[in-house]
KELOTI-464953 format. One record per atom (N, C-alpha, C): x negated, y negated, z negated. Coordinates in pm, whole numbers, plus 50000, padded with zeros to 5 digits. Example, Ala and Ser with C-alpha at 12.3 -4.5 7.8 and 13.67 -1.06 7.14 Angstrom:
KELOTI-464953
486815056949220487705045049220486805033049220487155022549292486335010649286487104999749213
end
This chain:
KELOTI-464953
645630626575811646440638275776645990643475640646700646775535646720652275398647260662575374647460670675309647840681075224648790676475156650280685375167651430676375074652360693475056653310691374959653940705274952654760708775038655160694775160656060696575235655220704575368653840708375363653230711675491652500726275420652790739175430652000747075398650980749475438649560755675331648330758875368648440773375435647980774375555648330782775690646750790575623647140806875625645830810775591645930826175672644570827775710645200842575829643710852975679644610865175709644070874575613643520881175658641670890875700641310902575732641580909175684642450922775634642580934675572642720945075636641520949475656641150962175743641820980675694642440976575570643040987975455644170982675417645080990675386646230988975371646020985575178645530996575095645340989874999644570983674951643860971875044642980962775023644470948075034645220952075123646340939775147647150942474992647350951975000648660955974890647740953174729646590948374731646390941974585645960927874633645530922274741645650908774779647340904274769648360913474847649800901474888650350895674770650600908174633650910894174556650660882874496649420883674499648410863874422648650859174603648980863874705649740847974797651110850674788651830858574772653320855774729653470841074722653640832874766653660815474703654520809974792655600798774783655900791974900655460782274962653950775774892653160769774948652370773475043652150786075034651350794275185651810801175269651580799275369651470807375523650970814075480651300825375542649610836375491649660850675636649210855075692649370866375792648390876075796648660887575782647720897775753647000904375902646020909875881645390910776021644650928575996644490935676073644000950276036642710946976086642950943576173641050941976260641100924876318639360925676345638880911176345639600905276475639840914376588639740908876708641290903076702642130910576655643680905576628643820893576573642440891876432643030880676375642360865376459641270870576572640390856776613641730855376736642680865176778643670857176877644440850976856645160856176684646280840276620645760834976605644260831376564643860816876523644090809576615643560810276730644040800376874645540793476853646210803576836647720800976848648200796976709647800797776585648320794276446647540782776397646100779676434645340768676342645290766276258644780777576164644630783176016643780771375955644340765475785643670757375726642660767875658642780776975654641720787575574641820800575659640300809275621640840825875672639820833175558640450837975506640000850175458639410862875474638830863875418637860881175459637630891375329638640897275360638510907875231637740921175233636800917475218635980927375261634750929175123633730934275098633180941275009631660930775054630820920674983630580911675035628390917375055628650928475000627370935075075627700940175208628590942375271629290947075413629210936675490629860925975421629590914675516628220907775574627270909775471625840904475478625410912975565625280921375565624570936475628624930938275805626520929375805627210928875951627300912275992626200907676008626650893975952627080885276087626180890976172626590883176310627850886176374628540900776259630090899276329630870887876290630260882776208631250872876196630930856976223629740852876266629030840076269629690839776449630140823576433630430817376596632110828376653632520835276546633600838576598634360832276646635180825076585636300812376596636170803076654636610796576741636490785976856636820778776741638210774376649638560763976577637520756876483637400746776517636490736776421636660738076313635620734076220636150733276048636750740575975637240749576012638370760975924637480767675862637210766175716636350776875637636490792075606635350797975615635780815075614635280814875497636200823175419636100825375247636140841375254634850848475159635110860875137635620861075005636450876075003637280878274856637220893274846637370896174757637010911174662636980914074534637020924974525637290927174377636200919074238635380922374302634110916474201632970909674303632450898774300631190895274348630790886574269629290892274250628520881574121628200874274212627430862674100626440854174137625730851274283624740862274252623800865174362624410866974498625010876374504626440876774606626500867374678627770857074590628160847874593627360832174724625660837174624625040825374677624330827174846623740843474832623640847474972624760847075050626370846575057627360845575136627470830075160627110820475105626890804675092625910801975163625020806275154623640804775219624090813875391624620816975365625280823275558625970813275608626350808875521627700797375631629180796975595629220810375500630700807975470630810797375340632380790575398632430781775264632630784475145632780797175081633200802174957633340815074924633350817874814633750836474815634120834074668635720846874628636230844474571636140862274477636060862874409636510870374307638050875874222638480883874301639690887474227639800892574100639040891374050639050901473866639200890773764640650892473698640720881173627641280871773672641590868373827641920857973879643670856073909644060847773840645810845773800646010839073982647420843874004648130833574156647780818974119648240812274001647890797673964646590789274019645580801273978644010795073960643770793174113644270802774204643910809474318644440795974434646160793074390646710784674457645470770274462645360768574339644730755374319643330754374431642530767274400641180770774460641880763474603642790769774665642860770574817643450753974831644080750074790644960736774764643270726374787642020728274719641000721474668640210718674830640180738074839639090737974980640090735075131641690732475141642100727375176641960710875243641880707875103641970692475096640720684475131639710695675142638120692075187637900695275305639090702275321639010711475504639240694975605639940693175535640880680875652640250672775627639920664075525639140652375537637840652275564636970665475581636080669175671636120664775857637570672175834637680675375990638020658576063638860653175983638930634975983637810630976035636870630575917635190626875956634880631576094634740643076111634160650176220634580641776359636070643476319636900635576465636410625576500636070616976415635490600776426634070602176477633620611476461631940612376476631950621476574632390627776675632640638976702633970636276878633990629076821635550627076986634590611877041635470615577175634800605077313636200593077233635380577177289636270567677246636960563077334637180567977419637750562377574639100575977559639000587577572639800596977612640140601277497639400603677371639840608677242639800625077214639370630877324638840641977335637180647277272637280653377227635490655477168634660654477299633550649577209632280643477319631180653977316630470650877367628990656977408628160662677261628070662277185627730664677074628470679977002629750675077039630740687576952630750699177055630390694277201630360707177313629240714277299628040707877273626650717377239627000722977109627500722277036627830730576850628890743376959629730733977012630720747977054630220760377139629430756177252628470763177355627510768077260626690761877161625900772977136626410787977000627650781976987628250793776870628400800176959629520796377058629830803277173628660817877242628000811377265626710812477306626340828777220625970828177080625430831576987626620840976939627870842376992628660852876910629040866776980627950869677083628340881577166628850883977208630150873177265631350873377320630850869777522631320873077581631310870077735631510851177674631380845077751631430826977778631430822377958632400817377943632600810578038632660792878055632160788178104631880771678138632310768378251633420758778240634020751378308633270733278306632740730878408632690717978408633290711478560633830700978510634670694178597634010681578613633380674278725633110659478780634050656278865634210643178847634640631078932633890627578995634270633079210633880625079288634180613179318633170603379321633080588179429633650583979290633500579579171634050577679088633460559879081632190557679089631240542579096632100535679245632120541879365633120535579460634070530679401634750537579314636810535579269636510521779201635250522379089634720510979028634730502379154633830500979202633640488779304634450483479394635520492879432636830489279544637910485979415638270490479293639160483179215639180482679120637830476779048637370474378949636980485978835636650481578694636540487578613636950493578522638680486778520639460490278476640200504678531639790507178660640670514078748639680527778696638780530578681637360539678646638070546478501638160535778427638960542378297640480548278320640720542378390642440545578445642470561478475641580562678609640720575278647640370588578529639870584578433639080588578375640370594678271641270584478214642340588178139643520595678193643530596678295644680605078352644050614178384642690621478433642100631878469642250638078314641900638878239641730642078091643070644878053644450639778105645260641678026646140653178118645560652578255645930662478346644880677578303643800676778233643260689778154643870697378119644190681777981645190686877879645910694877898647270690777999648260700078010647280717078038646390712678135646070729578182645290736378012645050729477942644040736377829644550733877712645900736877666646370736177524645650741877471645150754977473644800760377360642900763077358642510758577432641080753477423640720738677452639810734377388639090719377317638660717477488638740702777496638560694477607637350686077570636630693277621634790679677591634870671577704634290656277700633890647177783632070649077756631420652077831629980654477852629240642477899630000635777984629290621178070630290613778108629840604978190630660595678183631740598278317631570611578371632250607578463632640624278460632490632778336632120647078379633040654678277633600662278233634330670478131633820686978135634110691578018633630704478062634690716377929634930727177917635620738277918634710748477829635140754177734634290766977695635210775177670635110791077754636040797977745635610812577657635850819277586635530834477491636270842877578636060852377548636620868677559635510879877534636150893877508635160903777490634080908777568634370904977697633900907477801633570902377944632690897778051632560895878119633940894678228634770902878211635880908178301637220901378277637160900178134638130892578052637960879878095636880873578034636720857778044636530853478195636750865178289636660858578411638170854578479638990864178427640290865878398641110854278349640540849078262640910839378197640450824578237639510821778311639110811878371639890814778532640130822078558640870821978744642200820078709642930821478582644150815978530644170799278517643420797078431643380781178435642710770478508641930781078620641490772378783642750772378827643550778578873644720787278954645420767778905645890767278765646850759378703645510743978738644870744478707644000731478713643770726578874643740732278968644000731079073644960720379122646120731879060647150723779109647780709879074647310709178987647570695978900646320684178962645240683978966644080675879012644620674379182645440683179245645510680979376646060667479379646930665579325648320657879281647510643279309648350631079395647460618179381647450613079262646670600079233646530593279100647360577679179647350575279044648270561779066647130552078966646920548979029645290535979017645790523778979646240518778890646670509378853647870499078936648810505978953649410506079048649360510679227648480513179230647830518979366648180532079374648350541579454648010555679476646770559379598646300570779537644900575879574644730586079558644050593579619643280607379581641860610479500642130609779407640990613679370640400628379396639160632479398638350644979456637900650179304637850658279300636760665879181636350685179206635020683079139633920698779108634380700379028634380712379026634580723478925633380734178947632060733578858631150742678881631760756678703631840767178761631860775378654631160788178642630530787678547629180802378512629840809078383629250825278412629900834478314628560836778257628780841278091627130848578053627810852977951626820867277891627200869577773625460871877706625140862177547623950866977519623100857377563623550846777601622540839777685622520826877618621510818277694621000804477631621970793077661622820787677587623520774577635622680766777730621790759777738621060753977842621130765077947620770775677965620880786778100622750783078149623680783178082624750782278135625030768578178624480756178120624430745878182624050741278321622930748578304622160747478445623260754978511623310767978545624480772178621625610767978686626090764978586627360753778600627310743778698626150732978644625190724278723625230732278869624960740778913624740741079013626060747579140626890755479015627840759479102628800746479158628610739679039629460724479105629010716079185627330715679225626670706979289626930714079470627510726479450628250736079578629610731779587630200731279494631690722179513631950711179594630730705079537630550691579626630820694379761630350703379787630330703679964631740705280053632540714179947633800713679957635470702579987635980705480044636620693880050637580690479920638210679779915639460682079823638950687479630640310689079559639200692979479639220711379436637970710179457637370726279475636620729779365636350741479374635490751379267634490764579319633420767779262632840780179272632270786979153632040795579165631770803479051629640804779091629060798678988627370804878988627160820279006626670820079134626310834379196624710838179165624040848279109622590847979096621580848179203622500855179331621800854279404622490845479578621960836979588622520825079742623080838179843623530835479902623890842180025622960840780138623020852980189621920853880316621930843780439620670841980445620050829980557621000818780464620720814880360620920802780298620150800080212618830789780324618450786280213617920776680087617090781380016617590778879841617280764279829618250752679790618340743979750617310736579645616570733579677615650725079592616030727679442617370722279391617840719779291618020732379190617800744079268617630760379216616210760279166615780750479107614280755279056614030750778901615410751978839615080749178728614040755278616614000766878670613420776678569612010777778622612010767578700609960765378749609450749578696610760744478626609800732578518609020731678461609130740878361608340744078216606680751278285606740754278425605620757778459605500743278514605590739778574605210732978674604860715378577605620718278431604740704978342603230713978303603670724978272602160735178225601160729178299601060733678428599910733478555599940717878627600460706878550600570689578587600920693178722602180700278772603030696478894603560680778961604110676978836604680666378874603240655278823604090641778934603080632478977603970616478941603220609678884603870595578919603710583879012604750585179111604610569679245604640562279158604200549879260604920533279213605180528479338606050519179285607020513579415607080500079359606570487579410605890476579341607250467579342606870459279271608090450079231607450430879275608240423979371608060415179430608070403379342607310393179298607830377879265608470373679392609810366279430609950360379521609530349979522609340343079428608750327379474606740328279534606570336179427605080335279478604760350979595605690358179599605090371179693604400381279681604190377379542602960382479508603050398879460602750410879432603040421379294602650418379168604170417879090603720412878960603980421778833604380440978951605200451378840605640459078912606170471778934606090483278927607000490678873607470503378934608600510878893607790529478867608120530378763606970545178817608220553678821608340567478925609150577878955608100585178962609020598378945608380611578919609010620179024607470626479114607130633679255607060649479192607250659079204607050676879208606100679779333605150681579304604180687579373604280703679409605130706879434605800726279449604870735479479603940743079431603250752879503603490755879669604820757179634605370765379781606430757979855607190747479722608290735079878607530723679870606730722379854605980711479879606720696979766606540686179831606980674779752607950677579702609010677679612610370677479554610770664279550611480655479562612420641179521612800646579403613080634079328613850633279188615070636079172615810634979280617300636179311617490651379313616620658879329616870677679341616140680179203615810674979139615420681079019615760673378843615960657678885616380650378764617770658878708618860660778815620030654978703620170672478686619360685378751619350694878666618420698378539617510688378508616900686378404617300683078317618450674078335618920663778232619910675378146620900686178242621510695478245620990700878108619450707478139618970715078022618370710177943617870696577950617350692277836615490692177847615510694277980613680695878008613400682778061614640674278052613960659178085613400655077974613660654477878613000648377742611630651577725610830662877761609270666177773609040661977929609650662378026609390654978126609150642178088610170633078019609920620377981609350610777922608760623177835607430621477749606060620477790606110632577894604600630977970604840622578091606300615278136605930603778219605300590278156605950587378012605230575677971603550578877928603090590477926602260591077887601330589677991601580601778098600680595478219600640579678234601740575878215601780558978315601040552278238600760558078089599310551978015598420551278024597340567978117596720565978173596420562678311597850560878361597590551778507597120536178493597720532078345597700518178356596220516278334595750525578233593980521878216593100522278272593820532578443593140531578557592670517478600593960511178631594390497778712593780492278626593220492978496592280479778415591000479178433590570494278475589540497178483589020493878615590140490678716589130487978839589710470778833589900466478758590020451278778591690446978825592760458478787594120450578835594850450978714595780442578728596950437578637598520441378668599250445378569600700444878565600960436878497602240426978501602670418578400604200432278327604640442278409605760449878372605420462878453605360473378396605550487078470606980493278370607730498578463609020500778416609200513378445609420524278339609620538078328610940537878291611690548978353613170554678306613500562378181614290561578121614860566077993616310572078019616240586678042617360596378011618670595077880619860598677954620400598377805620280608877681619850620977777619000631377687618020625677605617190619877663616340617877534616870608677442617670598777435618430591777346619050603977215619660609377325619920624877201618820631377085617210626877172616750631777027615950624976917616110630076822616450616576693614840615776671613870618576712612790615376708611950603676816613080605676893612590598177022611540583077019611800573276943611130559876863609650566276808609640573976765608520579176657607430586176756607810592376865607530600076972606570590877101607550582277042607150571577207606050563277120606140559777030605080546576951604030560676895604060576576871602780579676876601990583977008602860585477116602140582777271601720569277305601910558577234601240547977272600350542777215600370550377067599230548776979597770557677055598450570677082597380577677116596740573277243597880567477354596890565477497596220549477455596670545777374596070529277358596830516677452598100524177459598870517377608599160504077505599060490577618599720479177606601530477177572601750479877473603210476377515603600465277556603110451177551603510444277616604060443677797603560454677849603120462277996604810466077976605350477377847605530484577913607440477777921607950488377993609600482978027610230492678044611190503177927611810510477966613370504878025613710515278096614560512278199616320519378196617320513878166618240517878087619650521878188620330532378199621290532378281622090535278141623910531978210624850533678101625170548478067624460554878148624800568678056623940571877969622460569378021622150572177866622480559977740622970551777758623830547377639625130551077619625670560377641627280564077657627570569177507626840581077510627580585077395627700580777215626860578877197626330571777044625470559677062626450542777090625870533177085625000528376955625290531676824624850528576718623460537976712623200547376736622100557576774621270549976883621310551276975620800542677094620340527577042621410519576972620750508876930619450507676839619530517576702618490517976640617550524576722617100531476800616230533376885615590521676964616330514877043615630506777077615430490477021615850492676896615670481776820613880483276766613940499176761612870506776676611530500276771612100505176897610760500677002610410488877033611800478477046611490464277040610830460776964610410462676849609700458776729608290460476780607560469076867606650472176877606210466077032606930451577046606550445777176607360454977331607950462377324607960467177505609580460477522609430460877641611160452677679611990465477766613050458477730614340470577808614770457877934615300467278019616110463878142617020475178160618370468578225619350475178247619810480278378619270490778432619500503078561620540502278596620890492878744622060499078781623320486978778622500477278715623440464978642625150462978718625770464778654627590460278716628030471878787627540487078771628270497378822629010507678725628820504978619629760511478520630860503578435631290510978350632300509878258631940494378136630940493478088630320484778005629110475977979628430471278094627660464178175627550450378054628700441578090628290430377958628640434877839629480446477801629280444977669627920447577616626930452677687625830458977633624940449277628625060441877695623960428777690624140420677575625560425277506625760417677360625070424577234625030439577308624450453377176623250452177201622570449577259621150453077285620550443677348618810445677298617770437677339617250437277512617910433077584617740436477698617200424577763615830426877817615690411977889615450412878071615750420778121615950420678229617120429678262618100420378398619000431378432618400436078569618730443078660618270448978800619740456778849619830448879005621190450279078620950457879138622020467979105622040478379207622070476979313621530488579402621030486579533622640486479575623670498579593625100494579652625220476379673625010469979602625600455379602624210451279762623270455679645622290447179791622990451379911622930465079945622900469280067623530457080133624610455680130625960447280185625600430380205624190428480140624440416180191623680409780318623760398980375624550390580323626100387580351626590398180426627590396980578628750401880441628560412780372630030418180281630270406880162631290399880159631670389580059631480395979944632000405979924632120409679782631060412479720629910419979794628830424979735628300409979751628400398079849627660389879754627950382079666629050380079646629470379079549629060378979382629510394479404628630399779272627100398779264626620402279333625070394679349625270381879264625360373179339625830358579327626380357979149626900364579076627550365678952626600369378904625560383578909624900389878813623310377778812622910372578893621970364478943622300350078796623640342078860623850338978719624020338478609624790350578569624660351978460623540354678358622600367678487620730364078375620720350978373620830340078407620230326278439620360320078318622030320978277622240317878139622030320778012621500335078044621740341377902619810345477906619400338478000617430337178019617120348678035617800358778109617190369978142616570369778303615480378978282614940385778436616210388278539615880388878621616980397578734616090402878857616190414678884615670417678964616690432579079616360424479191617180433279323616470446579369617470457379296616910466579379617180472079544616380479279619617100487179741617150474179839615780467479865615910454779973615240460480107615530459580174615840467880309615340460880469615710445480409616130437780567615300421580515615420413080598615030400580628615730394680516616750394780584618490391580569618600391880436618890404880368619130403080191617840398080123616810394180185615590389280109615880375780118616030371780211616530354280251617980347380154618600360080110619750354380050619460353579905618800369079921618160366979697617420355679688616270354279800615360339879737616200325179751617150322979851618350313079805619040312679697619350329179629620290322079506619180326279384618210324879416617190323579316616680339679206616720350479251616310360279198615340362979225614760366279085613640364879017612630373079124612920387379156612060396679185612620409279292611970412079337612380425279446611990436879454612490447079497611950457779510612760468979619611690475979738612560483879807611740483379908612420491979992611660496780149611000491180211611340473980208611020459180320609860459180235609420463580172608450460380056607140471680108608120484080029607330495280033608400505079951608090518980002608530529279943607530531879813608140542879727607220541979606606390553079659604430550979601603710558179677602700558779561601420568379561601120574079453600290565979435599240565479263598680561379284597410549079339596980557979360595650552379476596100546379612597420548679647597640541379731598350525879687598700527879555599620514379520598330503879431597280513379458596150506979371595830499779470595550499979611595460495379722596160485279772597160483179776598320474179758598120464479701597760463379540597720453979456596130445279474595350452179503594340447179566594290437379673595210442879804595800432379872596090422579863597040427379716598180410879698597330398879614596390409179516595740400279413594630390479562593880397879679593300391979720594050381179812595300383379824595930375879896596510358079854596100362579742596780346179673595510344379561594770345879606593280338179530593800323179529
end
């Protein structure tokens, strides 16, 4: 999209004075501009929604503006639209402190002809859009075309930061990995593209983020708590009704289910409304059909508090080394032997005792406290490993998990190789462990990352192998030398065709392309007898052992090493 004379530059005007407009209207007199005058701020931030101004103006006196400055920072939901101050005179100095705030320009009326003025706006126009071009490309999901995960944290935290009430809408897709597995992968995107376009209709006039791979989410403004609640029970009311509606699955019809978790704040921390959200929807769940609740601060009586309500006891609980790392050993099938290791992370609770990963990971991931979680898991498992050297045992692979949060932060490579510098860890040992969401959003990001670490000896494996959206393409992007089958497939065998099937497929295909394979979630006789028939490499799961801390898995390996002298 370009700038042409056949499309006018749309520009909304602050003029809080009548003769502040009446020596601005004639230099826009022009038939190249839109132009709409506004008395107060709050009038002019409601046409923007509805007009999608290539410029806005602020005529205002540009020591007023500095002095009031947070009235105007994170106002505007609209992306990219530059705020230009204008006035009678502003020097230099002025000039450069209003630049140094964030606005794109400030203009000087003294001296200044309609000609010069047109051109000015025609210039920062033409930089507006091919900005916003860029942005789109860097900036929107490639599947739905809706902005991604990146442009929702810029929006949430202006949001966030402009004193306005905020409301968060996030929407998941239930049983969404089932739809995958009963009709393929194609049917997941199918899913995925008609949910998004069923938004659409409900959210013309607010931006549609894709957050995950299976998740969307909503940022709503108003002045007030009362307002923006107002305004979100309007477009539940309409979103409702539309998600009730079946899907047509690639010729099929179905119901799809979906959460809707939504939290109000005004003043508050984008991560605090995440978590919220996070949790009012993880209550949806329970619901039938697709449902919604609103984050309440306090549970309802004799209900009680969900594990997953303890977000805000992380940051203590890494303080005081709460959390703990199991291992849950990993089988050679041909020799029996332990030849590797999975480390998970245990919560030691003051007061609920053990925590599982499942009540506390994916609200971590929420706020972003997995990434220092993730840090001091590889780090402990450094000094676990120097344990196990120290009393005489060996890993050939210990395999730690990798968040897609931490992929998000751009230090992550630099982070991990000076924790391994500092514990003295083997990388040859080590094996981070890869699911497709944390490769979802920025494959080219993700790649130089773990290109960064490959360099430094440790190997990747792929979490989860054949339950998402892009399974082989990734084995083409990346250094991956082991895949690991999801447990869903094991469960089923050997009696469900399909799951062995796919077994049977993912088994070969490492074969060819010389990768590891290893079965997770082995349970029975039965699926052990069928993996060591079609020849996979390695095991891991219950028939084995659950993952257990420690000194007890130190025990174990002792066993096995004494067992095959």
């Amino acid at each position: 999209m370009r700038y042409s004379k056949t499309r006018p530059i749309k520009i909304l005007v602050l003029a809080e004075s009548l003769p502040s407009q009446l020596a601005l209207q004639p230099l826009l007199n022009h038939p190249d501009l839109q132009v709409n005058f506004y008395p107060e701020l709050s009038a002019l931030t409601s046409a923007a929604t509805d007009i999608r101004p290539h410029l806005i103006l602020l005529q205002q006196p540009p020591h007023q503006v500095l002095h009031h400055l947070a009235r105007y920072q994170g106002v505007f939901e609209l992306p990219y639209t530059p705020l230009i101050v204008i006035d009678h005179q502003i020097d230099n100095q002025q000039g450069e402190r209003l630049l140094e705030a964030g606005f794109a320009d400030f203009i000087s009326l003294q001296d200044l002809t309609e000609e010069s003025l047109l051109r000015s706006f025609r210039l920062l126009t033409q930089a507006q859009i091919k900005e916003s071009e860029v942005a789109y490309l860097r900036e929107s999901d490639q599947l739905t075309k809706v902005w991604n995960r990146g442009a929702f944290n810029q929006a949430l935290g202006q949001g966030c930061s402009s004193g306005e009430a905020v409301a968060l809408l996030t929407i998941d897709v239930d049983r969404l990995r089932e739809f995958n597995r009963r009709l393929g992968y194609c049917a997941g995107d199918a899913i995925i593209r008609e949910l998004c376009n069923r938004l659409l209709v409900c959210t013309p006039r607010h931006p549609l983020y894709r957050i995950g791979s299976d998740e969307f989410a909503i940022v709503l403004r108003a002045e007030n708590a009362e307002k923006v609640r107002r305004k979100a029970d309007r477009m539940l009311e309409e979103m409702v009704g539309m998600l009730h509606q079946d899907f047509d699955i690639l010729g099929e019809v179905d119901v799809v289910s979906t959460s809707i978790g939504v939290a109000i704040g005004t003043a508050c921390q984008p991560d605090e409304l995440i978590t919220q959200a996070a949790l009012a929807s993880e209550k949806a769940k329970q619901l039938p059909g697709c449902s919604y609740t609103f984050y309440e601060e306090k549970l309802p009586p004799n209900e009680p508090p969900a594990p997953s309500v303890l977000a805000a006891d992380i940051w203590t609980a890494l303080k005081l080394s709460q959390f703990e790392l199991y291992y849950q050993p990993r089988i050679d099938l041909a020799s029996g032997q332990i030849v590797g290791a999975e480390a998970l992370m245990r919560w030691n609770h003051p007061e609920r005792g053990l925590i599982m990963p499942d009540d506390f990971i994916p609200v971590s991931e929420h706020t972003g406290q997995i990434v220092p979680m993730g840090f001091w898991a590889i780090m402990q498992a450094g000094r676990d490993l120097k344990t196990l050297h120290s009393n005489g045992l060996r890993l050939e692979k210990l395999g730690i998990n990798l968040s897609f949060r931490q992929f998000q932060n751009d230090t992550l490579a630099e982070t991990i190789k000076r924790i391994v510098s500092l514990e003295n860890i083997d990388t040859n040992i080590l094996e981070f462990e890869l699911t497709e969401s944390s490769l979802f959003s920025d494959d080219l990001h993700v790649k130089h990352s773990v290109d960064q670490l490959c360099s430094t000896g440790i190997d990747f494996s792929l979490d989860d192998f054949g339950t998402g959206y892009s399974s082989f393409s990734l084995l083409q992007k990346l250094p991956v030398s082991t895949l690991k089958i999801d447990r869903s497939f094991v469960a089923g065998l050997p009696d469900n065709s399909g799951d062995a099937e796919i077994v049977r497929a993912i088994i070969s295909l490492a074969r060819n392309m010389k990768k590891r394979v290893i079965a997770e979630g082995v349970e029975t006789e039965q699926q052990l007898a069928f993996l060591r028939e079609h020849q996979c490499d390695q095991a891991q799961g219950f028939l084995y052992s659950k993952p257990v801390p420690l000194p007890a898995f130190m025990k174990m390996l002792r066993a096995s090493a004494s067992a095959h002298l």
